[in-house]
N, C-alpha and C positions, 0 to 999 in steps of 0.2 A: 435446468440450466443447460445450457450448450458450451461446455467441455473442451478444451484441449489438454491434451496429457504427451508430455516430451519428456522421452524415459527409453533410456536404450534397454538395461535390464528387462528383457521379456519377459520374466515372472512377476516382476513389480510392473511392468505395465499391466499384464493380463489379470493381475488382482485388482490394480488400483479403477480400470475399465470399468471390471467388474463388479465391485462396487458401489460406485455411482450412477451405472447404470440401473444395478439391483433397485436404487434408490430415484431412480423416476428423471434418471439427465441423460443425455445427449452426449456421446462420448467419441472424440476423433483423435487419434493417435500420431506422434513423430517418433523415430529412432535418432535421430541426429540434430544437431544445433539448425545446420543450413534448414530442414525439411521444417524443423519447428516455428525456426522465426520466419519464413513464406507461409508458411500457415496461419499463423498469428495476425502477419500484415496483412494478409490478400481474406481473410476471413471474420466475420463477428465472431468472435467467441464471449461470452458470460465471464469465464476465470481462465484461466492459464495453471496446470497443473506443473512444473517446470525443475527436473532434475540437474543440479550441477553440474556431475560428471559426464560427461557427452562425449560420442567417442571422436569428434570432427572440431572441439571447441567446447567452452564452458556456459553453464546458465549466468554469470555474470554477464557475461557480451551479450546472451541473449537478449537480458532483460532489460541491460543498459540502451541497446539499440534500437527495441522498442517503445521505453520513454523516449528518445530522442527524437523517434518517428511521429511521436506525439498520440500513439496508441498509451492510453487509460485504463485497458483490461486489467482487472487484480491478477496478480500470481500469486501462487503460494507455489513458495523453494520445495525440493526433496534433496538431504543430503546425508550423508552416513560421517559428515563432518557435527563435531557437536563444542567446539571454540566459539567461548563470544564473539569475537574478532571476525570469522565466518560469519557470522549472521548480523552481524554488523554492517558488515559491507555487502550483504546481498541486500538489504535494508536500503542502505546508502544508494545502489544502484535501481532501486525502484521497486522493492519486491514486495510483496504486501504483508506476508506471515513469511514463517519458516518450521518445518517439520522435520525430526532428523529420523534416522532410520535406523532399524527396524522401528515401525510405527505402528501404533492398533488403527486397526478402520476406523474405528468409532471415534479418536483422537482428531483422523483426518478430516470425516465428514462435521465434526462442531469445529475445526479451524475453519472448513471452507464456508460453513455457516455466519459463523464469527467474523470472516471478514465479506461475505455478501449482507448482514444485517449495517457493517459498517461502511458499505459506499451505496445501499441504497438510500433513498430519502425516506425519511420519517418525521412525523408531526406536521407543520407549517411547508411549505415547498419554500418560501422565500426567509432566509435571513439577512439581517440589515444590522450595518454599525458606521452610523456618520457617513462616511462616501464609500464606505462595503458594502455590496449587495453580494450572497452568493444565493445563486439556484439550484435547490436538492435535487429537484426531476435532474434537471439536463446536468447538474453539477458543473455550472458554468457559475465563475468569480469574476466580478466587475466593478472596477474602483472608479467612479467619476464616469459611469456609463463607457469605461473601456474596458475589452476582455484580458482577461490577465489568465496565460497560460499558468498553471498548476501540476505537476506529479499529484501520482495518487497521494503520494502521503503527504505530501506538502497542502492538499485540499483535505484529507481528512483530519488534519491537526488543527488546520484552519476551522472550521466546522466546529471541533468540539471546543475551540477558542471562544467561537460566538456563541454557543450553547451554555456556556458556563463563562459568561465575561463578566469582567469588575469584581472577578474575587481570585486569590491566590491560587495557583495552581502548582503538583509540586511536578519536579522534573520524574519522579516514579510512577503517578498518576498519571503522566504524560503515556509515557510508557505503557503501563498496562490499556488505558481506557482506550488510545487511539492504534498502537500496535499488537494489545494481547499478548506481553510478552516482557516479563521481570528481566530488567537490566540493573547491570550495577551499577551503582550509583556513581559510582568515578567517571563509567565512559562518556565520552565527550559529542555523543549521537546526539542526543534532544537539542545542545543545545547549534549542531549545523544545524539542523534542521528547523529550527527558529530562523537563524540565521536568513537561510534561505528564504524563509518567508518572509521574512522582514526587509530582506533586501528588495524582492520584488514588490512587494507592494507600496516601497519606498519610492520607485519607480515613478507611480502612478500621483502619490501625493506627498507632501511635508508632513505628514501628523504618524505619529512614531505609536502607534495601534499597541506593542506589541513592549510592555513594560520586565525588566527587569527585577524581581526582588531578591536581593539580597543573601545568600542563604536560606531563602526559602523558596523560589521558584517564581514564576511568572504570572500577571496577570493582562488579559487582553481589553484595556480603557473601551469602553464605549460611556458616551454620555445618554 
């Protein structure tokens, strides 16, 4: 894969490089917020490797500024922060995983695995429910043959909604299957992030895709 890693710590850069490179990627480097997110815009990168602390600004703005930019690349967080709350909201701001620090390589390299197995396509390239279409190649969603911008995670939750539709889903299962990552069950992330999905694709049509159950969690209706 082709690599960026935005980590002012020079030791945690020059391991985590070295690393990924040892292991067959493409590795290009930022010390700062500004340098990482022009890198990020004006380049492909594979994933985004992406530290919080920045000495110009934080990986929050980074990552929120590049959903906005409508750049897709996965990041995965580095933070020496370990509060839900944290990684909640890097979560919230578009982040794909999160890693706290000190970390083993070995932890690192199956997170960034673990979320490249979950935004490539697998099985079928097209899934369909009623006027949903999404494409796994291009990972392009289209309700009524119109493009319906997506966040990574608002498309990968979607995804495994149509993978596993017309049966309960729980809000924990949510969790682990689409972000790899045990939350407690009080926080109130799954269910924005329905929300969000729900809302847009409300947009496109009248049929409410995206059911409610009860104290048990949700199911996505497809006939």
């Amino acid at each position: 894969m082709n690599i960026l890693v935005v980590e002012d710590d020079p030791s945690v850069r020059t391991l985590v490089k070295a690393v990924l490179e040892h292991n067959g990627n493409s590795v290009s480097t930022a010390e700062t917020a500004h340098d990482g997110q022009t890198m990020a815009v004006e380049n492909d990168y594979e994933m985004i490797v992406l530290d919080l602390g920045l000495p110009d600004g934080d990986g929050y703005e980074v990552c929120k500024h590049l959903r906005d930019e409508g750049i897709t690349t996965p990041v995965l967080v580095l933070s020496g922060e370990q509060e839900t709350d944290v990684k909640v909201k890097c979560l919230k701001v578009g982040a794909d995983d999160y890693l706290t620090k000190p970390f083993n390589t070995e932890e690192l390299l199956a997170r960034m695995e673990a979320i490249k197995r979950r935004t490539e396509s697998s099985g079928d390239q097209l899934l369909t429910c009623g006027e949903l279409k999404v494409d796994l190649l291009k990972r392009e969603f289209m309700v009524n043959n119109e493009k319906v911008q997506l966040t990574n995670n608002e498309f990968n939750l979607l995804v495994y909604f149509l993978k596993n539709k017309n049966r309960i889903i729980t809000q924990e299962e949510l969790a682990e299957k689409v972000w790899d990552i045990h939350f407690d069950t009080q926080t109130n992330y799954i269910n924005v992030y329905i929300s969000y999905l729900r809302k847009k694709i409300r947009e496109y049509t009248e049929t409410d895709y995206i059911e409610t159950i009860r104290k048990k969690g949700f199911t996505f209706r497809c006939e």
